[in-house]
TORBATI-671628 format. One record per atom (N, C-alpha, C): residue number from 1; residue in one letter; atom name; x, y, z negated. Coordinates in steps of 0.1 Angstrom, whole numbers, plus 5000, padded with zeros to 4 digits. Layout:
% residues N
<node resi="NUM" resn="A" name="CA" x="X" y="Y" z="Z"/>
...
***
This chain:
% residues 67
<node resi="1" resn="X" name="N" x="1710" y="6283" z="5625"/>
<node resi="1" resn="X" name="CA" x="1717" y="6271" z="5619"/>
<node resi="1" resn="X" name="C" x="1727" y="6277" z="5609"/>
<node resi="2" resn="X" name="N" x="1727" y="6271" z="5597"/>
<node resi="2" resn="X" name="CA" x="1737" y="6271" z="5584"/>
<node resi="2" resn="X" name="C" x="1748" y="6265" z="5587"/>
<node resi="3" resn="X" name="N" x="1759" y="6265" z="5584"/>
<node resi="3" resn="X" name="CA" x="1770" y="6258" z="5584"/>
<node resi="3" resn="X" name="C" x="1779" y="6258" z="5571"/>
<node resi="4" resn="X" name="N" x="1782" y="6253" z="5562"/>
<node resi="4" resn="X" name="CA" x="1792" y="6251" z="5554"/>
<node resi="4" resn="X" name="C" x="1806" y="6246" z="5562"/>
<node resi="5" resn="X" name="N" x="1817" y="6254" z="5562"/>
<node resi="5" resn="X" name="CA" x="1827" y="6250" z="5569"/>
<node resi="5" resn="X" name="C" x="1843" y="6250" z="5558"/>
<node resi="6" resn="X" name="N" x="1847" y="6242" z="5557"/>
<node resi="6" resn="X" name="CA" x="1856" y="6237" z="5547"/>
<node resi="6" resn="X" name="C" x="1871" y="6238" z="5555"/>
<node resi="7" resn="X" name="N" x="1880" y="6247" z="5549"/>
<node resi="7" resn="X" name="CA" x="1892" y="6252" z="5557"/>
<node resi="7" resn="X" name="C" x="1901" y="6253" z="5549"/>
<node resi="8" resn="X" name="N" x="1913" y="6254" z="5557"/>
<node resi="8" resn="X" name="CA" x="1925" y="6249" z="5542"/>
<node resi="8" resn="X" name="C" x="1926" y="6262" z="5536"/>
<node resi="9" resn="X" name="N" x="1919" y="6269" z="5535"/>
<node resi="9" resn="X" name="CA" x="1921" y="6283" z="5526"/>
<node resi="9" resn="X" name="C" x="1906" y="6285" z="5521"/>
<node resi="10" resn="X" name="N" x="1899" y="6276" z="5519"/>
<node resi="10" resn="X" name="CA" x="1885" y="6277" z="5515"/>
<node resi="10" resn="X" name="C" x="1877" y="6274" z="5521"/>
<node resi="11" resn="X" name="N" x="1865" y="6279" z="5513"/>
<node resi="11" resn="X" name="CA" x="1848" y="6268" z="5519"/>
<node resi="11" resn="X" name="C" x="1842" y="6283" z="5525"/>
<node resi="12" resn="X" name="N" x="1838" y="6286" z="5531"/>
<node resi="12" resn="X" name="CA" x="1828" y="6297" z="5537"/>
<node resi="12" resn="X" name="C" x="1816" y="6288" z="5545"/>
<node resi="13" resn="X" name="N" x="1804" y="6298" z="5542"/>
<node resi="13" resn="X" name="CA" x="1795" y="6296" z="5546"/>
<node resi="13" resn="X" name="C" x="1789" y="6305" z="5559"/>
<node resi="14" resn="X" name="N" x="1783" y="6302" z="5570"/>
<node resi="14" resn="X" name="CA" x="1782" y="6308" z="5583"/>
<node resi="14" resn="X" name="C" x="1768" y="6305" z="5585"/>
<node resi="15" resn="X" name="N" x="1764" y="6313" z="5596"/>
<node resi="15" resn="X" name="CA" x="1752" y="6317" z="5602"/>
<node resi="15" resn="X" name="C" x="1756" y="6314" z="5612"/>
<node resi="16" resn="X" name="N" x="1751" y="6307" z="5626"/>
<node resi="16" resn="X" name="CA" x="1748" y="6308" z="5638"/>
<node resi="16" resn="X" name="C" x="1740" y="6310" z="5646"/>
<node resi="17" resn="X" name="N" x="1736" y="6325" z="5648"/>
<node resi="17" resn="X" name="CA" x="1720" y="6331" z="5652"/>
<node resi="17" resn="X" name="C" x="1724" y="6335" z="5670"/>
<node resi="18" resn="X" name="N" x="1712" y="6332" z="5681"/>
<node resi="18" resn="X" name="CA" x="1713" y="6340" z="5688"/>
<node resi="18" resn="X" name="C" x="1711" y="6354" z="5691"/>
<node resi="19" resn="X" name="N" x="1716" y="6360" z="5697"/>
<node resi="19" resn="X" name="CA" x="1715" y="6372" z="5700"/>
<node resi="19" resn="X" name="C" x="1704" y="6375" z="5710"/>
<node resi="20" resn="X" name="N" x="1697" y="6384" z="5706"/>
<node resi="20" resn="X" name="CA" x="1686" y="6388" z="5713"/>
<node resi="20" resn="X" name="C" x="1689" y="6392" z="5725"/>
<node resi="21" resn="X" name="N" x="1697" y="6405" z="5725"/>
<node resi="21" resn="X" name="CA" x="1698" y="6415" z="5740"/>
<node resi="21" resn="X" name="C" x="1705" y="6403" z="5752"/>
<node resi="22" resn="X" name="N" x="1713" y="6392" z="5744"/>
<node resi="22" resn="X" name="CA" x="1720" y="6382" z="5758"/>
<node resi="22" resn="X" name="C" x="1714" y="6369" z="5759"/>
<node resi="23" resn="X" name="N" x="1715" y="6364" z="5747"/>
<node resi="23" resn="X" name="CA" x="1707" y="6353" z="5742"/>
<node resi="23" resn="X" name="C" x="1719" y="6342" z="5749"/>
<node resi="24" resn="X" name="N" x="1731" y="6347" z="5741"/>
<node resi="24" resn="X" name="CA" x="1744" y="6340" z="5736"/>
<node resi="24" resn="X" name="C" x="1743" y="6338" z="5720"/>
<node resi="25" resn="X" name="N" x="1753" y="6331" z="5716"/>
<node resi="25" resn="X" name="CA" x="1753" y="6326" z="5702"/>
<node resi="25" resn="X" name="C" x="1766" y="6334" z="5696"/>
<node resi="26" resn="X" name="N" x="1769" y="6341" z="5684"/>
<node resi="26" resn="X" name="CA" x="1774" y="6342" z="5675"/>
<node resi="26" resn="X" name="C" x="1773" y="6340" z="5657"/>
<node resi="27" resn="X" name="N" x="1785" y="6335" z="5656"/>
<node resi="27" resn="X" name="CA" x="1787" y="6333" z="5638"/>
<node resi="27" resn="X" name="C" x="1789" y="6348" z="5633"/>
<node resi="28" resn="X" name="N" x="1781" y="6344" z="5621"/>
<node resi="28" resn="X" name="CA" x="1778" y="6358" z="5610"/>
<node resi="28" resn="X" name="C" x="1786" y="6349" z="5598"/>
<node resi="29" resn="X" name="N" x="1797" y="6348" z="5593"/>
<node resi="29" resn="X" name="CA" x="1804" y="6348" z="5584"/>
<node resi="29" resn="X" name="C" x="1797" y="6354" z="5569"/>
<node resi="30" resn="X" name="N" x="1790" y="6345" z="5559"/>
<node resi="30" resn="X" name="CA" x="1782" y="6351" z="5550"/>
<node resi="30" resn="X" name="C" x="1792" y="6354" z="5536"/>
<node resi="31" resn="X" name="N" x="1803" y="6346" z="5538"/>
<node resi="31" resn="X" name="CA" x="1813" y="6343" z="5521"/>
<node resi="31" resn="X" name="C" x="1816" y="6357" z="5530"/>
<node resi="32" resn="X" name="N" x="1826" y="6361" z="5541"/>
<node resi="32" resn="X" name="CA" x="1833" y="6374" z="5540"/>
<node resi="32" resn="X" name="C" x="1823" y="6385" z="5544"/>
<node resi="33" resn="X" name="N" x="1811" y="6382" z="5553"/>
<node resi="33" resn="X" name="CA" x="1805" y="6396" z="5549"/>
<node resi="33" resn="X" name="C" x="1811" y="6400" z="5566"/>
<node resi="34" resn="X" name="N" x="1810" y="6389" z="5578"/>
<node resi="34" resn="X" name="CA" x="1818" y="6394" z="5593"/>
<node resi="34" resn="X" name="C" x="1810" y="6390" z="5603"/>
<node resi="35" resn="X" name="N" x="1812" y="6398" z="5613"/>
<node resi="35" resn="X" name="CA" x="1800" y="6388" z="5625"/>
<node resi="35" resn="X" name="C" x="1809" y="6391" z="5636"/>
<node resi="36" resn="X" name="N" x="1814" y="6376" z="5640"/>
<node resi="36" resn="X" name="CA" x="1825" y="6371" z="5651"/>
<node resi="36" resn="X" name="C" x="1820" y="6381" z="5663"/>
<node resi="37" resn="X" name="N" x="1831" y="6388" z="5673"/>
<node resi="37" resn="X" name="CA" x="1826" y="6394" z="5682"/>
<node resi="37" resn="X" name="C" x="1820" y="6380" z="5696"/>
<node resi="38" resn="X" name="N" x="1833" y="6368" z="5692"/>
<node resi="38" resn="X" name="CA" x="1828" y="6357" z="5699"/>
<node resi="38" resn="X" name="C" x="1809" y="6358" z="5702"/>
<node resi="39" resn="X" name="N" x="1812" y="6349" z="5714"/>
<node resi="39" resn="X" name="CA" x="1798" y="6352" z="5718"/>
<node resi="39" resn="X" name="C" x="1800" y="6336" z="5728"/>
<node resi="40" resn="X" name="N" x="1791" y="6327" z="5727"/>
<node resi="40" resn="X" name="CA" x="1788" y="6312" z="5731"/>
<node resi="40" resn="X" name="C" x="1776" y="6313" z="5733"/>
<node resi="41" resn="X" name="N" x="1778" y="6304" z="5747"/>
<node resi="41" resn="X" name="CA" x="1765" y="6307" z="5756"/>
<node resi="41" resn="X" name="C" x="1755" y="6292" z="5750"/>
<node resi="42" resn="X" name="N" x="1758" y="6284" z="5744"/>
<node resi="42" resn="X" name="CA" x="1751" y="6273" z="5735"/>
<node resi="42" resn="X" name="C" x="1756" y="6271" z="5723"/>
<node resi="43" resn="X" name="N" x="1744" y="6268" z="5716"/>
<node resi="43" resn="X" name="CA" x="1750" y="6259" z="5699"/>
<node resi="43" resn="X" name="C" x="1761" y="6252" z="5702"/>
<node resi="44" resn="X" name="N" x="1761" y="6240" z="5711"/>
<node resi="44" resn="X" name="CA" x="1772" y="6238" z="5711"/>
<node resi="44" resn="X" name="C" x="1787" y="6239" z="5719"/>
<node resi="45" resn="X" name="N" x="1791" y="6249" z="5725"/>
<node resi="45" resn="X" name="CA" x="1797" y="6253" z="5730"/>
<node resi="45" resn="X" name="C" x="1800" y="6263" z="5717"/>
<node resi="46" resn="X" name="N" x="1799" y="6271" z="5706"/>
<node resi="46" resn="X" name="CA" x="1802" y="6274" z="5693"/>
<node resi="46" resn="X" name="C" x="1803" y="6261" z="5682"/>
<node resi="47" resn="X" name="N" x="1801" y="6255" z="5686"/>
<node resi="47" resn="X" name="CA" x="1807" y="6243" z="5678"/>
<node resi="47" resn="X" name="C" x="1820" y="6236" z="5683"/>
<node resi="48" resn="X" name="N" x="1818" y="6234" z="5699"/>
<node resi="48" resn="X" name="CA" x="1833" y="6232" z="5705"/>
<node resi="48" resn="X" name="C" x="1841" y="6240" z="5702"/>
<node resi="49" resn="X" name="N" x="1837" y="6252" z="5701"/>
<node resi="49" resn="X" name="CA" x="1853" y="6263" z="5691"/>
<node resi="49" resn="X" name="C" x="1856" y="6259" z="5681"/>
<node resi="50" resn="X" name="N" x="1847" y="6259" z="5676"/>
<node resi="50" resn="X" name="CA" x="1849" y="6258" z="5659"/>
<node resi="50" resn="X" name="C" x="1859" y="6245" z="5655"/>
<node resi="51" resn="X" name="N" x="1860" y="6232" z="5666"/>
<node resi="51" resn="X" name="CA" x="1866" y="6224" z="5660"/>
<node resi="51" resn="X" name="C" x="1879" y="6223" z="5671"/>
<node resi="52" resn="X" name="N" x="1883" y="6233" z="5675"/>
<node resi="52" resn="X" name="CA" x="1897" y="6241" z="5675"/>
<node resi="52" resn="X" name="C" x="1904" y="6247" z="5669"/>
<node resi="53" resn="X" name="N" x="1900" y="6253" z="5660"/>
<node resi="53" resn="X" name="CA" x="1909" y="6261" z="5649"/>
<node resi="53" resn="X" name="C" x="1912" y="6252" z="5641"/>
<node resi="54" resn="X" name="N" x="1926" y="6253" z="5640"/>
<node resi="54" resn="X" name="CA" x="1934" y="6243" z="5628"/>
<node resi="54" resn="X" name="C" x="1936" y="6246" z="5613"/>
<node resi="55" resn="X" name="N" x="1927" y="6250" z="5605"/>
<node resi="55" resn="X" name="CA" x="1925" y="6259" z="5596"/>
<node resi="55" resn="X" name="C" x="1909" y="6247" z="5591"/>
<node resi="56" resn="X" name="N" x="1904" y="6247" z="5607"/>
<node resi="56" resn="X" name="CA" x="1892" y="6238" z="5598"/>
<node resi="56" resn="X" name="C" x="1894" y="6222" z="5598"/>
<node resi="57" resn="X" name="N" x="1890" y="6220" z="5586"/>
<node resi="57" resn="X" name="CA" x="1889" y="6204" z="5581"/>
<node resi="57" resn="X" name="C" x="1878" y="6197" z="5583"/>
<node resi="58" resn="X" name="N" x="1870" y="6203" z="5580"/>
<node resi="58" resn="X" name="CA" x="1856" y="6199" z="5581"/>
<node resi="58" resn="X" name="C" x="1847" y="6204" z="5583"/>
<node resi="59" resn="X" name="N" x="1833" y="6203" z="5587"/>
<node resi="59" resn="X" name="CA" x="1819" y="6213" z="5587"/>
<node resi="59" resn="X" name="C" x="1807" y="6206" z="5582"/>
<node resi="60" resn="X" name="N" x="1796" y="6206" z="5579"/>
<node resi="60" resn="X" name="CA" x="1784" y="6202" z="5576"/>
<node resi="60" resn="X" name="C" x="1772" y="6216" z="5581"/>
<node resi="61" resn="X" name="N" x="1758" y="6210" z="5584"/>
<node resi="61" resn="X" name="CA" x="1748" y="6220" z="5586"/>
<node resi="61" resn="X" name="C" x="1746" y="6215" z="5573"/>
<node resi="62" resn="X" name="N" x="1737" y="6225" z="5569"/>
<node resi="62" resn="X" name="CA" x="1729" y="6227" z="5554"/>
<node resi="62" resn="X" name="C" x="1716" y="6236" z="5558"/>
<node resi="63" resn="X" name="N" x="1709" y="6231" z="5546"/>
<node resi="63" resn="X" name="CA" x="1695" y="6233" z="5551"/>
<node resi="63" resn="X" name="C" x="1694" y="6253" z="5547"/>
<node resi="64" resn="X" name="N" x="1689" y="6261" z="5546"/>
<node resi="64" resn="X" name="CA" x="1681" y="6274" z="5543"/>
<node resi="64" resn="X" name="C" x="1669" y="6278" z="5549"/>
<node resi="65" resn="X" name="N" x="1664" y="6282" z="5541"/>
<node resi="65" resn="X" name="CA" x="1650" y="6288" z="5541"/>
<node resi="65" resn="X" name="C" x="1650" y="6304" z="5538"/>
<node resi="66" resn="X" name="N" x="1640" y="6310" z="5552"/>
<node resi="66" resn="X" name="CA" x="1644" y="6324" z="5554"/>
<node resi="66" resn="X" name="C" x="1630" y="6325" z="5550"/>
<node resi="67" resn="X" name="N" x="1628" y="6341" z="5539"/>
<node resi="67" resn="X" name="CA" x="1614" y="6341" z="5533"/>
<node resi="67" resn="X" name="C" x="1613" y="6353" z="5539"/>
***
């Protein structure tokens, strides 16, 4: 899952991939180039963080295509 995430210091774009070896969820930060050590046991249980931080305003999924 893509995420565009809109924060009062900018727009960054995110990855939310499972991890293979636990098959927990972590964000891969694509604008900074980071991969959260966080680890969420569902999509949305990483989405329930995410709209904890007071920094974010808003989020959208967006579509990509992996070739």
């Amino acid at each position: 899952m893509k995420l565009e995430i809109i924060r009062t210091d900018g727009i960054v774009e995110v990855l939310l991939f499972r991890n293979k070896s636990d098959n927990t969820y972590s964000y891969i930060n694509l604008t900074k180039g980071h991969i959260c050590p966080c680890k969420f046991k569902t999509i949305e249980h990483a989405i329930k963080d995410l709209k904890n931080y007071p920094k974010v305003i808003s989020y959208r999924e967006v579509d990509y295509f992996v070739v």
